[in-house]
C-alpha positions as CSV (number, residue, x, y, z in Angstrom):
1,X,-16.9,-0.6,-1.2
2,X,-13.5,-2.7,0.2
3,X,-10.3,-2.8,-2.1
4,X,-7.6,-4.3,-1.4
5,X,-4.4,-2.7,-2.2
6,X,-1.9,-5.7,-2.8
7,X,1.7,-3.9,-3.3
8,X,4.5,-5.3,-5.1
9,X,8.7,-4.5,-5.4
10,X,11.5,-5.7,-6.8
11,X,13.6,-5.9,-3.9
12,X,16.9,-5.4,-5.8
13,X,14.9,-1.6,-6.3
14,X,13.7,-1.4,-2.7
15,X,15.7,0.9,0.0
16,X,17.7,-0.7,2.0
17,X,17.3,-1.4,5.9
18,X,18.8,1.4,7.9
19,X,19.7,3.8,5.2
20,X,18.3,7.3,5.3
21,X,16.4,6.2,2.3
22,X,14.6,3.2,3.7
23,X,13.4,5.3,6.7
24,X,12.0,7.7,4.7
25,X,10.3,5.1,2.9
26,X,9.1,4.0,6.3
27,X,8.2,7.2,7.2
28,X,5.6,7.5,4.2
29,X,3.9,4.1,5.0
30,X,3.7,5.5,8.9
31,X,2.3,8.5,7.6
32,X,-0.1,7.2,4.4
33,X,-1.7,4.6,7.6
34,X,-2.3,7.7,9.9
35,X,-3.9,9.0,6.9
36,X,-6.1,6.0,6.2
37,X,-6.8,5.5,9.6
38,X,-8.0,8.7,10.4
39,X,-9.8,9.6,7.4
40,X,-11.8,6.1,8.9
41,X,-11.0,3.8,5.4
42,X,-8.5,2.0,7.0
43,X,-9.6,-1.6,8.1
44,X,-6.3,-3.5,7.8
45,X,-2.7,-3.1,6.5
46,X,0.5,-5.2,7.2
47,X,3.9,-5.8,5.5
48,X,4.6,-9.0,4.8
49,X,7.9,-10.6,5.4
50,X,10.6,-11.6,2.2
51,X,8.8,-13.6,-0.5
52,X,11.4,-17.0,0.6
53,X,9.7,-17.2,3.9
54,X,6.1,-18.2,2.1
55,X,4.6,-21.9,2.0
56,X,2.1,-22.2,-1.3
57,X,-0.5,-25.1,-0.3
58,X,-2.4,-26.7,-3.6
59,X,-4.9,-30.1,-3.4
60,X,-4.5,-32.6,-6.1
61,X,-6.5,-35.4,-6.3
62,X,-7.1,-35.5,-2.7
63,X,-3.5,-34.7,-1.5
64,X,-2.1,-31.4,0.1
65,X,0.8,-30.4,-1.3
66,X,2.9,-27.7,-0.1
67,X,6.1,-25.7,-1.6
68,X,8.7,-23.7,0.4
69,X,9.9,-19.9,-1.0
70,X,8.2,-18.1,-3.8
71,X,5.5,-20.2,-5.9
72,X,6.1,-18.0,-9.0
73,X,9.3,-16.5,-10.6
74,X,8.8,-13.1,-10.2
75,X,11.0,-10.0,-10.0
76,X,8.2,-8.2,-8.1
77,X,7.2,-9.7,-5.1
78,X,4.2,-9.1,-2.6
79,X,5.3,-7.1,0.1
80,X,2.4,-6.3,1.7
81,X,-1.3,-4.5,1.3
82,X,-3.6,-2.5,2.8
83,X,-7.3,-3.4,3.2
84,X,-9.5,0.0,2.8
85,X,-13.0,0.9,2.7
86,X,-13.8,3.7,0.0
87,X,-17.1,4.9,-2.2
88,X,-15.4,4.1,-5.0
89,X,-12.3,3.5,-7.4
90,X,-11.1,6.8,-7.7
91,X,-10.9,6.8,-4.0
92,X,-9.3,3.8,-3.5
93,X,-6.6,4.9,-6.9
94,X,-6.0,7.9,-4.9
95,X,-4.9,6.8,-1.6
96,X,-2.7,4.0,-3.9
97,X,-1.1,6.4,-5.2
98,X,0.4,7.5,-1.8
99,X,2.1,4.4,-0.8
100,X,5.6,5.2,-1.0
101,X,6.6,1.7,-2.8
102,X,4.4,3.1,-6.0
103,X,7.6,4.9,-6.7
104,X,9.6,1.9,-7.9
105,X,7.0,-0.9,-7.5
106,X,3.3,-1.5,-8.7
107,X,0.5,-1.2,-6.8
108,X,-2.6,-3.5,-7.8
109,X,-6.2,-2.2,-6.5
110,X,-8.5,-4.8,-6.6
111,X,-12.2,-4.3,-5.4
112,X,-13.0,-7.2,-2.7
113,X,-16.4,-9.4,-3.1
114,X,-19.5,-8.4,-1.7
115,X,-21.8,-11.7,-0.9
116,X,-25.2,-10.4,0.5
117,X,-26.6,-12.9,1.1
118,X,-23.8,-14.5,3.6
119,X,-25.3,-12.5,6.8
């Protein structure tokens, strides 16, 4: 089964850039995508850049219309996720659990949808 793991952070909370702290932070996501990768779950996984750089798209009575920066006030914002292919929700909780912004974020696990009949 694919789960997506969708991880969020404060970053007021979050290390920052260039201190011993943020490349140890680093370090663990270099490490947990080894991990994923060879243990053969891993099937995507990227950080996302700061929540301000984002353009939310919505279509109202016929018209697009877009909005620059975050769409929702938020303290915790989507930094990035990993896409992962497991037997089951323990699994996917367990390799969650290793993903170094757990710590002083949350980390939503969210099972992806299966259409069988889209081949």
């Amino acid at each position: 089964m694919k789960y997506m793991m969708l991880i969020y952070a404060d970053p007021a909370r979050e290390p920052v850039y260039g201190t011993p702290e943020f490349e140890k932070m680093m370090a663990g996501y270099f490490a947990l995508s080894e991990k994923l990768t060879a243990d053969g779950v891993m099937l995507a996984g990227e950080g996302l850049k700061e929540a301000e750089t984002g353009t939310a798209l919505r279509v109202r009575g016929g018209k697009v219309e877009t909005m620059d920066g975050p769409f929702a006030e938020t303290k915790e914002h989507l930094g990035g996720f990993y896409l992962i292919d497991v037997p089951d929700l323990d699994t996917a909780l367990g390799y969650a659990a290793q993903i170094p912004s757990a710590e002083y974020g949350t980390v939503e696990v969210r099972p992806v949808m299966d259409y069988p009949d889209a081949d």
